[in-house]
ZABAPA-192964 format. One line per field, with one value per residue: x, y, z of N, C-alpha, C in turn; residue in three letters; residue number from 1. Coordinates in steps of 0.2 Angstrom, whole numbers. Layout:
n_c1 <- c(X,...) .
n_c2 <- c(Y,...) .
n_c3 <- c(Z,...) .
ca_c1 <- c(X,...) .
ca_c2 <- c(Y,...) .
ca_c3 <- c(Z,...) .
c_c1 <- c(X,...) .
c_c2 <- c(Y,...) .
c_c3 <- c(Z,...) .
residuo <- c(ALA,...) .
num <- c(NUM,...) .
END
This chain:
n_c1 <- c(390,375,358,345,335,335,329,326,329,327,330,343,349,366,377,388,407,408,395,382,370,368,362,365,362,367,380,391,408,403,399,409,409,400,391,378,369,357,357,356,352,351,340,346,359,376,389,404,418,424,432,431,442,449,436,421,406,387,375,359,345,331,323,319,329,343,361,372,390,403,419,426,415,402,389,377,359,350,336,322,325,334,351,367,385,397,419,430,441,437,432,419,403,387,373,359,344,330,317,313,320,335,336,345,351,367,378,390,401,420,413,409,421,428,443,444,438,441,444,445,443,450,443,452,467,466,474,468,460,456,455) .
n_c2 <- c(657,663,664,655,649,635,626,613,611,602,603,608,596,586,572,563,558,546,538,542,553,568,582,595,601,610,616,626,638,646,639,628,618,605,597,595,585,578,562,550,534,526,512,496,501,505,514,519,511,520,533,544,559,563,567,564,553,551,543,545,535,538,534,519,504,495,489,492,494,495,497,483,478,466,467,474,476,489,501,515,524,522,524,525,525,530,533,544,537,526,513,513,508,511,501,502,490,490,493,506,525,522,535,546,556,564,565,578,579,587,599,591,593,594,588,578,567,549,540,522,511,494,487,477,481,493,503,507,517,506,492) .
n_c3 <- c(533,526,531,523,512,502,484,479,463,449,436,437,438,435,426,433,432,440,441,441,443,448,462,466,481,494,493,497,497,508,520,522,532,529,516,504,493,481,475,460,455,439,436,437,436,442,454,448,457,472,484,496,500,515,517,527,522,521,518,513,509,500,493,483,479,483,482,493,493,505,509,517,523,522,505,504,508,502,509,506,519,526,533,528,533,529,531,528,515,514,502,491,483,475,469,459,462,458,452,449,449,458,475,484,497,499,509,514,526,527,515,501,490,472,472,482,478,472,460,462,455,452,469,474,471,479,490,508,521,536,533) .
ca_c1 <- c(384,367,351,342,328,335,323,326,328,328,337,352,353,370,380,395,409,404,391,376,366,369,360,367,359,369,389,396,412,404,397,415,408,397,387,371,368,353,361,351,358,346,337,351,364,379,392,412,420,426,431,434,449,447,428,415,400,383,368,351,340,325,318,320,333,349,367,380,395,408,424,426,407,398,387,369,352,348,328,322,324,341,358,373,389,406,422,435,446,433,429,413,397,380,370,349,342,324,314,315,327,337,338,348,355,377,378,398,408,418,409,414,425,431,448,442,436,446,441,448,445,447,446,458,473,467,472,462,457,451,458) .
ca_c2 <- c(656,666,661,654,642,633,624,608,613,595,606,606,588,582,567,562,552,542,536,541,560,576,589,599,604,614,615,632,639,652,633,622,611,601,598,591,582,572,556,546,531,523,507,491,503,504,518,517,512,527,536,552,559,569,568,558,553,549,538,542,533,543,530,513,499,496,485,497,489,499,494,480,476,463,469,474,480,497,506,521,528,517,528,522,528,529,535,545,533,520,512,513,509,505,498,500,484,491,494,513,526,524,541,547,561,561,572,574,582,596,598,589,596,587,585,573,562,548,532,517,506,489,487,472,483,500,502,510,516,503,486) .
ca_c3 <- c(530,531,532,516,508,495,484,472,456,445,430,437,438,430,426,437,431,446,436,445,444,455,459,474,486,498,493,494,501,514,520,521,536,525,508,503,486,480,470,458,450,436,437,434,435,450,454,450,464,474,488,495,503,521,518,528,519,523,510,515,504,500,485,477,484,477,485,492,496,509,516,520,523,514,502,509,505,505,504,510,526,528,534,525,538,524,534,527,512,513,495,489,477,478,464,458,460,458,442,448,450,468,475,490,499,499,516,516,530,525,510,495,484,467,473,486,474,470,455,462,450,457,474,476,469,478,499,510,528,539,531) .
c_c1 <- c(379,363,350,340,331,331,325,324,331,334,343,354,360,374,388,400,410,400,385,375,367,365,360,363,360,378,389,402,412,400,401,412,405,392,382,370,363,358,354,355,350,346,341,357,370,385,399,413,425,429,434,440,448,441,427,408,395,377,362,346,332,321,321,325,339,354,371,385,400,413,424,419,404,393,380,363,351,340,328,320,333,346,364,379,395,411,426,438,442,430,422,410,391,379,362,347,334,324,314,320,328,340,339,350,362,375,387,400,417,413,413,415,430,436,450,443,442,443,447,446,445,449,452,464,473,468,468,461,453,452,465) .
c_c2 <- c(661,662,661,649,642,628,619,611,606,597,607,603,589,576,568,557,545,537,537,551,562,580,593,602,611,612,623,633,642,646,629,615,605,604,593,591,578,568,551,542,527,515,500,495,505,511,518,518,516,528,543,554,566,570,562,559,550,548,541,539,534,538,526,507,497,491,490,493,496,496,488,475,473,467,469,480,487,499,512,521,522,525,525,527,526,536,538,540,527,518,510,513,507,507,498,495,483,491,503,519,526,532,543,554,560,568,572,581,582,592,596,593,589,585,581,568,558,539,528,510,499,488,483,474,489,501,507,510,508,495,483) .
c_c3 <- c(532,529,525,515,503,491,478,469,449,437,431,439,433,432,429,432,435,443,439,443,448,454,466,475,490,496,491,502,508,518,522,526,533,520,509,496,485,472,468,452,446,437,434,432,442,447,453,459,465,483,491,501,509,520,519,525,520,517,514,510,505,498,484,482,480,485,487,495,500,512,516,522,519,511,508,507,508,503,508,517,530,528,531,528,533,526,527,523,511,506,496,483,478,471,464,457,459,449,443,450,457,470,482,490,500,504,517,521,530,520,506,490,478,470,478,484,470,465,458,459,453,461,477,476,475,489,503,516,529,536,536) .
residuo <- c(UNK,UNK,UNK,UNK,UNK,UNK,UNK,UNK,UNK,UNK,UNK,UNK,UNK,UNK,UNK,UNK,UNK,UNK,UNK,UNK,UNK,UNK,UNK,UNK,UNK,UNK,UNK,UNK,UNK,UNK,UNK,UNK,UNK,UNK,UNK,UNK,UNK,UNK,UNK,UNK,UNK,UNK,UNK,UNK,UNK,UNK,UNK,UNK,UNK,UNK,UNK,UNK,UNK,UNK,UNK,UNK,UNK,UNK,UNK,UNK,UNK,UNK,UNK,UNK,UNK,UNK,UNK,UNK,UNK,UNK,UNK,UNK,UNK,UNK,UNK,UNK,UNK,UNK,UNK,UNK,UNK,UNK,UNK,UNK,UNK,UNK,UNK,UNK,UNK,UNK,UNK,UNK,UNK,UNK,UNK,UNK,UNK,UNK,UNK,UNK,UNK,UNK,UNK,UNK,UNK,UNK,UNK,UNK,UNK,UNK,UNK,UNK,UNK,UNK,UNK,UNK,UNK,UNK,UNK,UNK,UNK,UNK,UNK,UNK,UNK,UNK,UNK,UNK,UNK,UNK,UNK) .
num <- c(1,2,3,4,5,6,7,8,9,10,11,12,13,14,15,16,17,18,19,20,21,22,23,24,25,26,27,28,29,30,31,32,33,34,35,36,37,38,39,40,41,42,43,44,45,46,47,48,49,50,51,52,53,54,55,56,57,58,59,60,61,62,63,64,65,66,67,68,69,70,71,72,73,74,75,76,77,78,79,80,81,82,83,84,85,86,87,88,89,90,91,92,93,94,95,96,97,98,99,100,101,102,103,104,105,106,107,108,109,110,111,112,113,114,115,116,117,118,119,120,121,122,123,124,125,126,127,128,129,130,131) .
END
């Protein structure tokens, strides 16, 4: 890695199959230990459930308030300035329970690459670290 200021740039937001907005931050290969992504999921809308495979990932909630569900963990409120800690295998989603958009940082260790990413679909079927 060298040195660099990178600078939100809201235009290259896009749509995930996840179901929630990206707009990287920080993911390159000369980088691999970790990535940075702000995520924004619209207002009464929640994310497939997911999880990634050899990545840990971290929520921080920037804006608005929403349910993430992880693991095992009952369900539970999230606003800004909350840490959301999702190990390695662990299903996940969190859901906008606000009138405006919930908008977060996805901090993953390495960095996330697609091939992490995995739709599980419903969790009762899908096994999983930590159960």
């Amino acid at each position: 890695m060298e040195e660099d200021i990178k600078h939100l740039n809201l235009s290259d937001e896009f749509y995930t199959q996840e179901g929630c907005y990206i707009t990287e931050l920080s993911n390159t290969p000369d980088d691999p230990g970790l990535s940075i992504a702000r995520a924004r999921v619209e207002p009464g809308k929640k994310t497939r459930w997911h999880r990634l495979r050899g990545t840990a990932e971290r929520y921080y909630i920037i804006q608005g308030r929403g349910i993430v569900e992880v693991g095992e963990l009952p369900p539970r409120e999230v606003t800004a300035g909350d840490v959301v800690l999702i190990p390695p295998l662990y299903r996940q989603r969190i859901t906008n329970t606000g009138l405006s958009d919930l908008i977060f940082l996805a901090i993953c260790t390495p960095r996330f690459c697609n091939d992490a990413y995995e739709d599980i679909g419903d969790p009762a079927t899908a096994k999983y670290a930590g159960v």
